[in-house]
C-alpha positions in Angstrom: 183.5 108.1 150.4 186.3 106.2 152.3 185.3 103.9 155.2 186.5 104.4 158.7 188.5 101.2 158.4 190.3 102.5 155.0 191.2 105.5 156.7 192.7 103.7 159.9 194.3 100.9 158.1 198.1 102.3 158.0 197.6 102.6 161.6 196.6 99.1 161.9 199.6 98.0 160.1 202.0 100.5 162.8 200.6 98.6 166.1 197.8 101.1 166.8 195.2 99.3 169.6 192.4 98.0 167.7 189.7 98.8 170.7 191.1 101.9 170.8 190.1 102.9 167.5 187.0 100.5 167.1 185.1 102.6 170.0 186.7 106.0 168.4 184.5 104.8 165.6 181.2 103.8 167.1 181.5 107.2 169.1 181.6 109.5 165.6 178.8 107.0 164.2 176.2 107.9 167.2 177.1 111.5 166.7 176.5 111.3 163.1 172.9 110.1 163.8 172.0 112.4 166.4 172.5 115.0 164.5 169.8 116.2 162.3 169.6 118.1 159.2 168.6 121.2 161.2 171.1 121.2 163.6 173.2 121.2 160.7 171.5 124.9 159.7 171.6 125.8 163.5 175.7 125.4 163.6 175.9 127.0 159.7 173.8 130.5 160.5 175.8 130.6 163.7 179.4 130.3 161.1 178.0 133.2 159.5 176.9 135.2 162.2 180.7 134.4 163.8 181.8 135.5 160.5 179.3 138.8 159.7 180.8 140.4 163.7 184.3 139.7 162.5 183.5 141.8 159.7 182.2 144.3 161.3 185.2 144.6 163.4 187.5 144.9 161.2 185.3 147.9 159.5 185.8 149.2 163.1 189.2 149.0 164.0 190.1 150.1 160.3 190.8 153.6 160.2 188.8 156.0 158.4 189.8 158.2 156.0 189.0 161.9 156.2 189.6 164.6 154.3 190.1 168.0 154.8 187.3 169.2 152.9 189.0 169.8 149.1 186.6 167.3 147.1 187.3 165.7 144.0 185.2 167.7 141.5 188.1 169.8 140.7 191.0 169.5 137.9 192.6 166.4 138.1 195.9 165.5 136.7 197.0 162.7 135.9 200.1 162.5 133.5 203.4 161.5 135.0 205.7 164.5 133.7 202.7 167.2 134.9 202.6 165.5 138.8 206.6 165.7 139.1 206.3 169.5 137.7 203.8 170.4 140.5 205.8 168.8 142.9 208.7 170.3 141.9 207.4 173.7 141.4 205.9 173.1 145.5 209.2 172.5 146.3 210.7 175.2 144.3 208.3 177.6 145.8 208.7 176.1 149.5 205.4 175.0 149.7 204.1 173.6 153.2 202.5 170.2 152.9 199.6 169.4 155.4 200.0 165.7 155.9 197.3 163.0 157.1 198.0 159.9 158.0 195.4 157.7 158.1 195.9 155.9 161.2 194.5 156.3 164.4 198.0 157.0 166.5 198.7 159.8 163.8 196.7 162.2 165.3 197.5 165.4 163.8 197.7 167.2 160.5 201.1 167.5 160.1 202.8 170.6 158.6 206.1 169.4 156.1 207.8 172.1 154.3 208.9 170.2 151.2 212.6 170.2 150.7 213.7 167.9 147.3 212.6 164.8 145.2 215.6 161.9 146.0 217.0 159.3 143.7 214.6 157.1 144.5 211.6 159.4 143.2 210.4 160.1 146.4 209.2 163.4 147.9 211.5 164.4 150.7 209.5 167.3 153.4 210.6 167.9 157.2 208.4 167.5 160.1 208.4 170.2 162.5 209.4 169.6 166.0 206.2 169.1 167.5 206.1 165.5 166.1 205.8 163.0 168.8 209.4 161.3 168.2 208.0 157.7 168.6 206.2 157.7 165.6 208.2 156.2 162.6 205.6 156.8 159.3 206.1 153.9 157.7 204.0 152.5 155.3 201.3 154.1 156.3 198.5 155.5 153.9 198.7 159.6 153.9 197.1 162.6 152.2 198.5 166.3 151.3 197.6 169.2 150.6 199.6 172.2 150.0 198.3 175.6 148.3 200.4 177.4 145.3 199.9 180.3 142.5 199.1 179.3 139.6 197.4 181.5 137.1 197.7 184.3 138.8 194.8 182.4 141.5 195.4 180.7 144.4 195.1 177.1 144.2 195.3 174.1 146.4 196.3 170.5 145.6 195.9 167.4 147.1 197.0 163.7 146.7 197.1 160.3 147.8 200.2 158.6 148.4 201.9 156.5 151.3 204.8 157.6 153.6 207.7 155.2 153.9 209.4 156.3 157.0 211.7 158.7 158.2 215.5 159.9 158.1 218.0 162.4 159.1 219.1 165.0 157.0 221.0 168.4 157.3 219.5 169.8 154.2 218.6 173.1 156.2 221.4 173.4 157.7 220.5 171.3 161.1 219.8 167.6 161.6 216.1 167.1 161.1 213.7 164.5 160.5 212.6 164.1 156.9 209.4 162.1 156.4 209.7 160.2 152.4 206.2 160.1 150.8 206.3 158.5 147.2 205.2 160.3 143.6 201.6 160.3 143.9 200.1 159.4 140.4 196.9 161.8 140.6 196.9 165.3 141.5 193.7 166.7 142.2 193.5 171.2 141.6 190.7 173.4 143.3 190.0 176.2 144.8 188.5 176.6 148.3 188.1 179.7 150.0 187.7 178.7 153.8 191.6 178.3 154.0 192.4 181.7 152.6 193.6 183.7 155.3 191.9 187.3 156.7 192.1 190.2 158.6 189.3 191.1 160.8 188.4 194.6 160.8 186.1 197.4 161.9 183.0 196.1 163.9 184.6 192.4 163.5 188.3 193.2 164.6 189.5 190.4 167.4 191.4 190.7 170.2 192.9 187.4 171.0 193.9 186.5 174.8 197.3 184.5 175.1 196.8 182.2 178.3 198.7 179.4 180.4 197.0 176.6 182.1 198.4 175.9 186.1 196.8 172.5 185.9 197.5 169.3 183.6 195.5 167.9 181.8 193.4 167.5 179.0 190.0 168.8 180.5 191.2 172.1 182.9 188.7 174.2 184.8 188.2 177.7 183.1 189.7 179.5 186.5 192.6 177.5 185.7 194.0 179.6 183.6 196.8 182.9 183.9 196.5 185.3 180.8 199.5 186.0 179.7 198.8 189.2 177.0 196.3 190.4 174.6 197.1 191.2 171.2 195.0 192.1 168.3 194.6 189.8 165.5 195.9 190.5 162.1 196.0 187.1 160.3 193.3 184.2 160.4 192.5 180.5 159.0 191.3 177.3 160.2 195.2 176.2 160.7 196.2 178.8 163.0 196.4 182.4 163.5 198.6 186.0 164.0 198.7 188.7 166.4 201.1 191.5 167.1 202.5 192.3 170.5 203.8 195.7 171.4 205.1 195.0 174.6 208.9 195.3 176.1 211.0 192.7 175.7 211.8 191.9 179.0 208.4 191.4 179.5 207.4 189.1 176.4 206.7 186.0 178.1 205.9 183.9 174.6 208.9 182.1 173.3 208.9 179.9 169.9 208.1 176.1 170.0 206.0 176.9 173.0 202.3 175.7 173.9 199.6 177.8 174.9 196.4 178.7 174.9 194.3 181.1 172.9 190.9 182.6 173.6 189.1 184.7 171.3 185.4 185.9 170.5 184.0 186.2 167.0 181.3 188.9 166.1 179.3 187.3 164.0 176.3 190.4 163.3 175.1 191.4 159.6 177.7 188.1 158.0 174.9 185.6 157.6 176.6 181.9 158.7 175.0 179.1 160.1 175.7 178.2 163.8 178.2 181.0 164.6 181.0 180.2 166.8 181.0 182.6 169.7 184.0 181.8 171.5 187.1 179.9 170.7 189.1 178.0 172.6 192.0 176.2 171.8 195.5 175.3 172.2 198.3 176.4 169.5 202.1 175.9 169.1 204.2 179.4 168.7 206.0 178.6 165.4 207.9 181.9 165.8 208.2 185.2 167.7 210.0 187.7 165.6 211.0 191.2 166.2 209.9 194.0 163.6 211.1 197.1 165.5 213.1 198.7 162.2 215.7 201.5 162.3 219.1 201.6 164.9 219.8 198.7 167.2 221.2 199.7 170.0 224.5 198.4 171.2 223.2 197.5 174.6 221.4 193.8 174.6 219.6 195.1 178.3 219.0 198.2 176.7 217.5 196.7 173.8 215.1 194.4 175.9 213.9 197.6 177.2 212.4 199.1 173.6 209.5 198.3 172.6 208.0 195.5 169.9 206.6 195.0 168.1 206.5 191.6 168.1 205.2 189.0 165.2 203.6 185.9 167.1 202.7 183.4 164.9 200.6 180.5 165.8 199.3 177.1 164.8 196.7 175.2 166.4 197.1 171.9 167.7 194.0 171.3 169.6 190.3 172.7 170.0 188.5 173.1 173.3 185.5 172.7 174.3 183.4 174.7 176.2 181.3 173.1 179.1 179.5 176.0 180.8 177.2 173.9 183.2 180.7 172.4 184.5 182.8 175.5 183.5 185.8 173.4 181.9 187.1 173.4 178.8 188.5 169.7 176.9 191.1 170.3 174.5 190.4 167.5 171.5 193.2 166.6 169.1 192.7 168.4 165.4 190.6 166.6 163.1 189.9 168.0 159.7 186.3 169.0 160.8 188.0 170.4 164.5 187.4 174.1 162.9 184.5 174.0 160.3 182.2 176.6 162.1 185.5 178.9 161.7 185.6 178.5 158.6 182.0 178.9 157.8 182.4 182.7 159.8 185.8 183.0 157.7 183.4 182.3 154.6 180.9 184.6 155.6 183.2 187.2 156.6 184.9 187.1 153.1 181.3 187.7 151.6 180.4 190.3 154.1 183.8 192.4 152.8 183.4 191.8 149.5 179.5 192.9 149.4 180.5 196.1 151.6 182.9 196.9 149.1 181.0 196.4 146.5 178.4 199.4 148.0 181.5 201.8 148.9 183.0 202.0 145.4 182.7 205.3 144.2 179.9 205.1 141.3 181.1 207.1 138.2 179.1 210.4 138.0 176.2 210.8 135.1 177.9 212.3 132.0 175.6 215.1 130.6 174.0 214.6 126.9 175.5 216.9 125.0 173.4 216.5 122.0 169.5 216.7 121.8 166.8 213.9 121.3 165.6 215.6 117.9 168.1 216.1 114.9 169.8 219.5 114.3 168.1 221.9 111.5 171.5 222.9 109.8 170.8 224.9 106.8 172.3 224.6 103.5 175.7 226.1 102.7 174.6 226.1 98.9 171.1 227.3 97.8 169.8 225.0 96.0 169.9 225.6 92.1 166.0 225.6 89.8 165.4 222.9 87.9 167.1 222.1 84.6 165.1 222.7 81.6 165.3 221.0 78.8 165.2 222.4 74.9 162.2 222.2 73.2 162.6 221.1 69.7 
């Protein structure tokens, strides 16, 4: 160990005041011997306790990651040339990619048709215009999942990967952004049946309300809301929804890239699940209204606003209420992964339900009748039978 006066000597040597640094001395020295072995402990254990809540902040402010219920126990792939074939097969077929980032301003799953694989290797899919513009993607830790045929099944994928921003392109014909995710090097294959999509029908049909909220907000007040129309439903999953709208056109009052609010009750008798959803709730995006009247159009636009739909209203949702009945309002959450899990439980149990009931309305095949007898058939002999040979006695 160096003494005090090695250490200070180049000062010495510069003019330094020797008091000076001769009572900075003696001052250390008393504080060396005041302090005893265990306050040597006491300021160590509180270093690590500093260092155990830093720790323990970080695991908080780190974002978790979630997943959107496909596990791992599925069909992995892992060879380069088999990943860029599924990808480009999703792309070929125009697969829609559900993207999560996993970072706490990314709050949505976020639907990306994929569109091409550029020079670079990278995986080129648009966002849709609901995106909040401010967000730039970049280098930021994401997950996909997109569903596809294969097999004559379907299947859905999922990977890991990491986003590296956005760009404009015109590759569908209008300036749009594209988000760039990189080749993932693991695809994982499986099959899960809560996001195949349904038709409710019979005792379980649904009738969904289309409403609009006169107040702002995130938590309205359930008189707070004007319905719009009522359609039934014809299409269902834990991402969104259909319905059908017969209804004039000059009366439709549901245009695309619109937000609403749905409303819908599920019957949930003789299918079995766990902690049935009775009502739902929630707000959804129109992705398209399109017009499937069929036959002559007539030259007249006013005149054709007059005919009837129907029209094809397709939905997506983008957030889940929450009933408070004591305080009758409803809070709309953002979608998580888990936003819609009792839905599809009842989409789970529904699928069993039909499949069972099917099952007891197939037509058995009727008995055939036995045509032939338990004992054998006396036939008698075409040919009498012929004596005995004898033989010649010598």
């Amino acid at each position: 160990m160096f003494a005090a006066q090695d250490l200070f000597f180049p000062l010495f040597r510069c003019g330094v005041d020797k008091a000076f640094l001769h009572e900075f001395q003696r001052s250390w020295a008393s504080l060396g011997r005041r302090l005893s072995v265990g306050d040597l402990f006491d300021f160590l254990a509180i270093f690590l306790v500093l260092i155990f809540l830093l720790l323990i902040l970080r695991l908080w402010l780190k974002p978790r990651k979630v997943s959107f219920g496909l596990a791992d126990e599925g069909e992995r792939i892992e060879d380069p040339t088999q990943v860029r074939d599924i990808i480009e097969r999703s792309i070929a077929l125009r697969a829609v990619y559900d993207i999560e980032i996993y970072d706490r301003g990314y709050e949505e799953i976020y639907k990306c048709p994929a569109l091409k694989i550029n020079e670079s290797g990278q995986i080129l899919a648009a966002l849709e215009v609901f995106t909040n513009p401010g967000l730039d993607f970049r280098d930021r830790e994401a997950r996909a999942v997109f569903r596809m045929s294969r097999r004559g099944e379907q299947e859905f994928y999922q990977f890991e990967t990491r986003s590296d921003g956005l760009e404009l392109s015109t590759m569908t014909g209008r300036r749009e952004r594209v988000l760039r995710l990189e080749m993932p090097k693991v695809v994982s294959v499986g099959q899960k049946r809560r996001f195949l999509r349904l038709q409710p029908t019979g005792r379980h049909a649904i009738k969904v309300t289309f409403m609009d909220s006169l107040l702002p907000g995130t938590t309205l007040p359930l008189r707070g809301f004007e319905t719009l129309h009522q359609a039934p439903l014809t299409d269902l999953s834990i991402g969104g929804l259909q319905t059908v709208l017969k209804i004039r056109g000059d009366r439709l009052r549901i245009r695309g890239d619109q937000d609403v609010y749905v409303r819908f009750r599920l019957e949930s008798a003789g299918l079995h699940v766990e902690n049935p959803p009775d009502t739902v709730i929630a707000k959804v995006k129109v992705i398209a209204v399109e017009r499937l009247a069929t036959g002559r159009r007539f030259m007249s636009r006013e005149a054709d606003k007059q005919t009837v739909g129907p029209y094809q209203v397709r939905l997506m949702f983008t957030r889940r209420g929450r009933i408070d009945k004591a305080a009758r309002t409803v809070t709309f959450e953002p979608i998580q992964p888990a936003s819609f899990d009792d839905l599809g439980r009842w989409i789970q149990a529904y699928q069993r339900h039909r499949i069972q009931e099917e099952r007891d309305t197939k037509p058995q095949p009727s008995q055939v009748r036995n045509l032939y007898e338990s004992k054998p058939l006396e036939v008698e002999p075409k040919y009498p039978p012929k004596p005995p040979r004898r033989e010649p006695l010598e």
